[in-house]
C-alpha positions in Angstrom: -14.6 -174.4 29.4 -14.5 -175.6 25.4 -17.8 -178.5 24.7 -16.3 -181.9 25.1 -18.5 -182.7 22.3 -17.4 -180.4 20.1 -14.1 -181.7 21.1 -14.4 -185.6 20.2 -16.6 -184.0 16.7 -13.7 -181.9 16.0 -10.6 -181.5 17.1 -9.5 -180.2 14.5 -11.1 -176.9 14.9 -9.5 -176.7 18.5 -5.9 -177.4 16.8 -6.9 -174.5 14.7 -8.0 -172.5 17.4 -4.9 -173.3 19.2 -2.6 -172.1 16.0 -4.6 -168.9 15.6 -3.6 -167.7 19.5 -0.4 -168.9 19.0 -0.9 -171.6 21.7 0.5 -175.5 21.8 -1.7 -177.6 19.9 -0.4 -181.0 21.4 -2.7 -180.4 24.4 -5.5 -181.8 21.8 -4.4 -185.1 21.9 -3.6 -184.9 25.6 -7.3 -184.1 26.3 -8.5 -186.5 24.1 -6.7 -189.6 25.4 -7.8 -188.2 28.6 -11.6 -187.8 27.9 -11.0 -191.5 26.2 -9.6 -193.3 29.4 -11.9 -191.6 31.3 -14.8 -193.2 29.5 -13.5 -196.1 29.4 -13.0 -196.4 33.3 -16.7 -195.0 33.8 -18.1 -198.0 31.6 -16.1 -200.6 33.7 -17.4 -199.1 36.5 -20.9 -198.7 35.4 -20.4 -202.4 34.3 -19.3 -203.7 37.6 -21.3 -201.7 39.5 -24.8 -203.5 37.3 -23.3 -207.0 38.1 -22.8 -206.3 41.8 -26.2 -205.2 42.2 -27.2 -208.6 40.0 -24.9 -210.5 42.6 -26.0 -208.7 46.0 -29.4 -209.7 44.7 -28.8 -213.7 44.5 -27.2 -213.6 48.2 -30.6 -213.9 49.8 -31.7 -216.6 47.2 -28.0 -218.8 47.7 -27.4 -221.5 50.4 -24.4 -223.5 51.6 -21.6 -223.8 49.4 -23.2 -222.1 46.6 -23.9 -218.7 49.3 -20.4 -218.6 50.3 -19.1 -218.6 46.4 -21.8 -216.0 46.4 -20.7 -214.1 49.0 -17.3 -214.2 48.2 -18.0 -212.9 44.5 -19.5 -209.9 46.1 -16.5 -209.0 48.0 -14.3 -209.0 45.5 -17.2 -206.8 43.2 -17.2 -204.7 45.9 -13.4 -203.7 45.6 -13.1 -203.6 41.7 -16.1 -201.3 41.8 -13.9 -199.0 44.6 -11.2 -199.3 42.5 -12.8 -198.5 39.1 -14.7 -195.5 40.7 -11.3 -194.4 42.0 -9.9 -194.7 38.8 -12.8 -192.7 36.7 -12.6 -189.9 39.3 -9.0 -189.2 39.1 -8.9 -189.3 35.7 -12.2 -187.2 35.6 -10.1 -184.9 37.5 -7.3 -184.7 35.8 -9.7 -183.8 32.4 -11.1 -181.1 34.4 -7.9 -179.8 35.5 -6.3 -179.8 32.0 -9.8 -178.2 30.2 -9.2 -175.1 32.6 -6.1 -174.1 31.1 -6.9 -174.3 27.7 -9.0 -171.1 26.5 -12.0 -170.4 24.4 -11.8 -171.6 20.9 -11.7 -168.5 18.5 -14.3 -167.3 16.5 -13.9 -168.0 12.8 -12.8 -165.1 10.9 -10.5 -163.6 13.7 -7.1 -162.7 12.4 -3.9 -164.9 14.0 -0.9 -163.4 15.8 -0.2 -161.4 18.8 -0.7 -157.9 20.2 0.3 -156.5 17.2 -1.5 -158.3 14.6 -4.9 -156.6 15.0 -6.5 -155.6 12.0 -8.0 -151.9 12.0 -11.9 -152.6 10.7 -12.9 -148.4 10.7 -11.5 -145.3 11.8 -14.2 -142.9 12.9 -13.7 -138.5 13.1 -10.5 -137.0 11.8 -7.4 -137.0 14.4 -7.3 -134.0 16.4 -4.5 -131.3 15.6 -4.0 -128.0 17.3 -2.6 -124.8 16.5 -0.4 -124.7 20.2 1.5 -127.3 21.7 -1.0 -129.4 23.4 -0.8 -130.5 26.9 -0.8 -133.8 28.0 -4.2 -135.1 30.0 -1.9 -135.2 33.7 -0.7 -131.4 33.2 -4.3 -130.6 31.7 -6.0 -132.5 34.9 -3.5 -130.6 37.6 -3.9 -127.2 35.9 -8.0 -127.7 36.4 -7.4 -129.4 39.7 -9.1 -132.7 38.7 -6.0 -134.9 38.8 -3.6 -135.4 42.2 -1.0 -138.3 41.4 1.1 -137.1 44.2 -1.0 -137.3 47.1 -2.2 -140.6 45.5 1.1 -142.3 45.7 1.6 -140.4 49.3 -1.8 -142.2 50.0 -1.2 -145.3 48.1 1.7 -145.7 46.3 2.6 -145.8 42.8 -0.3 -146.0 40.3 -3.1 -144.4 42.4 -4.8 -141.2 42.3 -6.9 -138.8 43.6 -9.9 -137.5 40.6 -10.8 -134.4 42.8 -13.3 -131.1 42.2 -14.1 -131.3 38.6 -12.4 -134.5 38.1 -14.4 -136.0 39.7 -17.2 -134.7 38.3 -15.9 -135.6 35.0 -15.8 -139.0 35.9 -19.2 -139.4 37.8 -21.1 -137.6 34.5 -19.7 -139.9 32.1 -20.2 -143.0 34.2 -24.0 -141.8 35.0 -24.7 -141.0 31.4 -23.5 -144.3 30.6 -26.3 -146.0 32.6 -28.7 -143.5 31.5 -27.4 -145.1 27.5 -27.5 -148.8 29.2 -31.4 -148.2 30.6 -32.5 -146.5 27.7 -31.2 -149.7 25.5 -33.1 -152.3 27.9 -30.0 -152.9 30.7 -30.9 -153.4 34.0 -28.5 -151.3 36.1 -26.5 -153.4 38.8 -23.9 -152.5 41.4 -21.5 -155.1 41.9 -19.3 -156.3 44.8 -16.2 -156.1 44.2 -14.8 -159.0 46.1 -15.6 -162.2 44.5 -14.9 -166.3 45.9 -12.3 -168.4 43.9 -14.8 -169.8 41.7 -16.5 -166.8 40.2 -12.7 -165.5 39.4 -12.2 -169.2 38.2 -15.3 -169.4 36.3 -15.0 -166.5 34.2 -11.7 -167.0 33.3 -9.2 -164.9 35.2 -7.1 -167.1 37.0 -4.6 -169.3 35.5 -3.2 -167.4 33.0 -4.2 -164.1 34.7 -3.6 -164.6 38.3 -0.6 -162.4 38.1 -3.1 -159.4 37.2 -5.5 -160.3 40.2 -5.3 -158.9 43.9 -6.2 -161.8 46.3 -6.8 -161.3 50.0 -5.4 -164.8 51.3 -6.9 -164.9 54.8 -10.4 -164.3 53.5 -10.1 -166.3 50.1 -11.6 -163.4 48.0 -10.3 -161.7 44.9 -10.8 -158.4 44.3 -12.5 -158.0 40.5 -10.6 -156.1 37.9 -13.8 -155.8 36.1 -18.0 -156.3 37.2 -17.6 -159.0 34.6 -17.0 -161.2 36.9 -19.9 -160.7 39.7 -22.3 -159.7 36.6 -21.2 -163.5 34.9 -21.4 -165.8 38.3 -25.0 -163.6 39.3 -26.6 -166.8 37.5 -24.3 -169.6 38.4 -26.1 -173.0 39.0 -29.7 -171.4 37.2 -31.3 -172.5 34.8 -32.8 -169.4 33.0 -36.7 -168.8 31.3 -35.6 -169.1 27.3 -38.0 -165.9 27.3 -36.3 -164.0 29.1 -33.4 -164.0 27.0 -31.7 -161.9 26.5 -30.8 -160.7 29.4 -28.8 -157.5 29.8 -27.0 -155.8 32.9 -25.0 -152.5 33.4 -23.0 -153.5 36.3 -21.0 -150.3 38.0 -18.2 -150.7 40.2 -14.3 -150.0 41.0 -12.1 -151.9 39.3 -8.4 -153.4 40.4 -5.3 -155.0 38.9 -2.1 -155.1 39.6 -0.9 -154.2 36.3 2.4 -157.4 36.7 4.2 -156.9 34.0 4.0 -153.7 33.0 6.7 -152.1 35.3 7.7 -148.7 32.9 5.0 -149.0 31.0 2.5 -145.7 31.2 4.0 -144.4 34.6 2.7 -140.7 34.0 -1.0 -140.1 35.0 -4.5 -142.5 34.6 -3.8 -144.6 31.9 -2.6 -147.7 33.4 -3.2 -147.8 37.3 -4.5 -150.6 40.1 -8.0 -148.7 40.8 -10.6 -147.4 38.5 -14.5 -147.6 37.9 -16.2 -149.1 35.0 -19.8 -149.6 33.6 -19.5 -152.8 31.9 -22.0 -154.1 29.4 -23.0 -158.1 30.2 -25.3 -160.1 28.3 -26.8 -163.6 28.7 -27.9 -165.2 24.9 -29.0 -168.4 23.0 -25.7 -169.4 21.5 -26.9 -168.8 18.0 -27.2 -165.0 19.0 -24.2 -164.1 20.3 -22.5 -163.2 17.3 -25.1 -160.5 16.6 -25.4 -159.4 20.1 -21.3 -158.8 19.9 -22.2 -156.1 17.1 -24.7 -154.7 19.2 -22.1 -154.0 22.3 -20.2 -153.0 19.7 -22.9 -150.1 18.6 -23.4 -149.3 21.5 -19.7 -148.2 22.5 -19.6 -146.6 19.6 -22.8 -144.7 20.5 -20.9 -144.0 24.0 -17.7 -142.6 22.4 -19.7 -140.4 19.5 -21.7 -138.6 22.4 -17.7 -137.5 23.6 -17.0 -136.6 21.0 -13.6 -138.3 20.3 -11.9 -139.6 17.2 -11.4 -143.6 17.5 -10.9 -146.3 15.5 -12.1 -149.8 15.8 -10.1 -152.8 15.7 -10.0 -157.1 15.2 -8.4 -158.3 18.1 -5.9 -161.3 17.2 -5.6 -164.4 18.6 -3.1 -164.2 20.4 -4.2 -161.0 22.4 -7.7 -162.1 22.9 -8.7 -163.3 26.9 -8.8 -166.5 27.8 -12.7 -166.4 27.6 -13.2 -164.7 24.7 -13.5 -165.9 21.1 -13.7 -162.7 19.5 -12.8 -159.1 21.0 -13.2 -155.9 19.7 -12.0 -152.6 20.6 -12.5 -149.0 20.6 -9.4 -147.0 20.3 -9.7 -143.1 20.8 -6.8 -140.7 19.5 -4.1 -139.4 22.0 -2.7 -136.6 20.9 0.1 -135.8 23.3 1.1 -139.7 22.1 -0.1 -139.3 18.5 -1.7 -142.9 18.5 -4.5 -144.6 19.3 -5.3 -145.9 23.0 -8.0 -148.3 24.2 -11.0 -146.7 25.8 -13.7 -149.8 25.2 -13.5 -153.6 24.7 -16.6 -156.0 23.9 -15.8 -159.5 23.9 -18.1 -162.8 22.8 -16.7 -165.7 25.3 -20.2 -168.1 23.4 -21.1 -170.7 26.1 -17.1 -170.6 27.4 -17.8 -168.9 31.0 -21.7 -170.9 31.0 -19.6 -173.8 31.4 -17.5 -173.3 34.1 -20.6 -171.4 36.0 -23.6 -173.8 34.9 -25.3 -171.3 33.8 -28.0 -172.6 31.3 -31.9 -172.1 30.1 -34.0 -174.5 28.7 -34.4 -175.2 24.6 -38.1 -175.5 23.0 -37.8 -179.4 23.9 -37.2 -178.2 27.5 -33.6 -180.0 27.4 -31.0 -177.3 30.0 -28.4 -175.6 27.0 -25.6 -173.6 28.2 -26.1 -169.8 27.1 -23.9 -167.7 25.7 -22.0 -164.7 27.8 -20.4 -161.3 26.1 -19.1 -158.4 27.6 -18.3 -154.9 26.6 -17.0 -152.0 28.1 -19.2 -148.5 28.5 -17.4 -145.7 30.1 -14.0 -146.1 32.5 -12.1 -143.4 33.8 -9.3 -143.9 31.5 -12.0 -141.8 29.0 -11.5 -138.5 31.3 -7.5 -139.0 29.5 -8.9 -138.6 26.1 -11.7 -136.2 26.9 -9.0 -133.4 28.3 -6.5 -134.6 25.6 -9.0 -133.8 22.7 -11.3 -131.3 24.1 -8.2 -128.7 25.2 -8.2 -125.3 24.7 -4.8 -122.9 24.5 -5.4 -121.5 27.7 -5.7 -124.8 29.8 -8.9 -125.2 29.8 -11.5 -127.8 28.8 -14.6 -128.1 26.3 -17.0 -130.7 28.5 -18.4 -132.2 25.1 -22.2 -131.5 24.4 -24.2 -134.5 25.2 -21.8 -134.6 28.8 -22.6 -131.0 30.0 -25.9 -132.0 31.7 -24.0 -134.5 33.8 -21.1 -132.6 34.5 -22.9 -129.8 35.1 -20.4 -127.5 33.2 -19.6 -126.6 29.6 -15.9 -125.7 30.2 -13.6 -126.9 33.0 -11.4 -123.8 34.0 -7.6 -123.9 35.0 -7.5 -123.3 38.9 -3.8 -122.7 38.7 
């Protein structure tokens, strides 16, 4: 939820904000007639509500004629303060209402446009090249037996799977050599639940706008989380927080769901876009002032992460347009698919500043001792759509699979062989 303040101080900046996500700008004035009105209708209230006070006071001091015009005063107080509280509450709600569709205002320096306006920052190792015709990572993962689509849509339906025998190892060594990064970098390791109440999912920013990507189970009003953002941003909802412990850094681990709306044709052969996957997310709490700074470090880290696989990337300036509702500035980690020859997502790290805080009243306490929102970012570690670039990149003629070098102690192989 955007600072009202900074709203009434500059509105301009929103309208800017607006423009660079390609987003109406109009809602601007909207909110700030609203947020106007609203005022307004709490200071009549206030002010009625001090001279009925004033008046219920002189009723025990009043006699005869002059108690009754007392009296009578006091009654009708009694319904303009009603009806001025009535009034400042449904416009309050109506502010409220319109502030939770309108998303985080973008960092300065973020490029404008839409999916495809991104700007490519660094590319990182030389694009893999072969001297056979390469497999793709779903032949490559049936050939070891590490991939079953079939059973999983047999199972399922369309867009599950089944990681089996060395796929799963695969996936269980790179998500445990993630934590083992995470500690080693000061992250408390968390697993998450991975249902979540209406206002966690609310909070953080996936519904509105996302709802179509979320699975809700109606009759118990829970949402299953398509990422441990979620649980790792409410864990703190309603604290205030010691300023010295900040920052504050959690690993959370869990399985992952969305429903993928929209994308009907879109990556139907093998892992790359399905409903179920596990993650190790990155979350960290900040002073607002460091988040920017902390946003490189997630950043570093991912990097770190995708070095120790071995795999040629490149990084990218997410635009406006494509960044989250929450987030002001996202950056992502693109490794090299060579049975695509382009560049896929394996890693995200967004800064959402004191966006989600907002919403979750999450807050710590400044050197005056004064509650300040903090500020919330996110970035991604390892997720099983890695294991597609790992067996893409890593392939050998014959089928089989290099397990890159810092990965082999988790894995506990260096080469995954073909089983058929």
């Amino acid at each position: 939820m955007i600072d009202l303040r900074t709203l009434r101080e500059d509105p301009d900046r929103l309208r800017a904000s607006q423009r660079v996500r390609g987003a109406d700008n109009s809602v601007v004035d909207v909110l700030l007639d609203l947020d106007s009105r609203r005022r307004s209708a709490l200071s009549r209230f206030e002010s009625l509500r001090a001279e009925q006070k004033s008046v219920g006071k002189s009723v025990s001091r009043a006699s005869g004629e002059e108690r009754a015009a007392v009296l009578e005063r006091a009654k009708e107080l009694a319904a303009q303060v009603k009806s001025a509280e009535t009034e400042a509450d449904k416009l309050g709600k109506e502010l409220d209402d319109l502030l939770l569709t309108v998303p985080n205002i973008v960092e300065e320096g973020a490029p404008a446009g839409g999916e495809d306006d991104y700007v490519v920052l660094e590319e990182v190792g030389e694009r893999t090249t072969f001297d056979f015709e390469p497999r793709d990572h779903l032949e490559l993962g049936e050939m070891l037996g590490a991939i079953d689509m079939e059973r999983g849509a047999k199972v399922s339906g369309a867009r599950f799977f089944f990681l089996t025998g060395v796929g799963a190892r695969l996936q269980l060594g790179l998500l445990n050599m993630a934590i083992q990064q995470a500690i080693e970098n000061g992250f408390t390791p968390m697993i998450t639940p991975v249902l979540v109440k209406p206002e966690s999912m609310q909070g953080t920013g996936f519904l509105g706008a996302h709802a179509s990507e979320v699975y809700r189970l109606e009759e118990d009003d829970l949402y299953l989380v398509g990422t441990s953002e979620v649980p790792l941003a409410a864990y703190h909802a309603d604290e205030i927080l010691d300023a010295a412990t900040l920052p504050r850094r959690y690993a959370g681990w869990s399985s992952c769901f969305r429903r993928e709306a929209g994308s009907y044709g879109k990556d139907t052969r093998g892992i790359i876009r399905v409903h179920q996957f596990d993650k190790v997310e990155m979350f960290s709490y900040v002073r607002p002032e460091d988040a920017h700074e902390e946003h490189l470090r997630l950043l570093a880290w991912e990097k770190e992460m995708l070095a120790k696989v071995e795999l040629p990337y490149r990084v990218i300036d997410t635009a406006g347009g494509d960044l989250g509702t929450s987030a002001a500035r996202k950056y992502d980690c693109e490794a090299w698919i060579p049975s695509q020859g382009r560049y896929r997502e394996l890693t995200s790290t967004s800064n959402c500043t004191d966006f989600q805080a907002r919403r979750l009243k999450v807050r710590y306490r400044d050197a005056d001792g004064k509650p300040q929102h903090v500020a919330t970012l996110n970035g991604t570690l390892a997720t099983t759509r890695w294991i597609v670039a790992i067996l893409e990149n890593h392939q050998q003629a014959d089928g089989s699979v290099v397990v890159p070098k810092a990965l082999r102690p988790f894995v506990g192989l260096d080469v995954l062989e073909p089983v058929r």
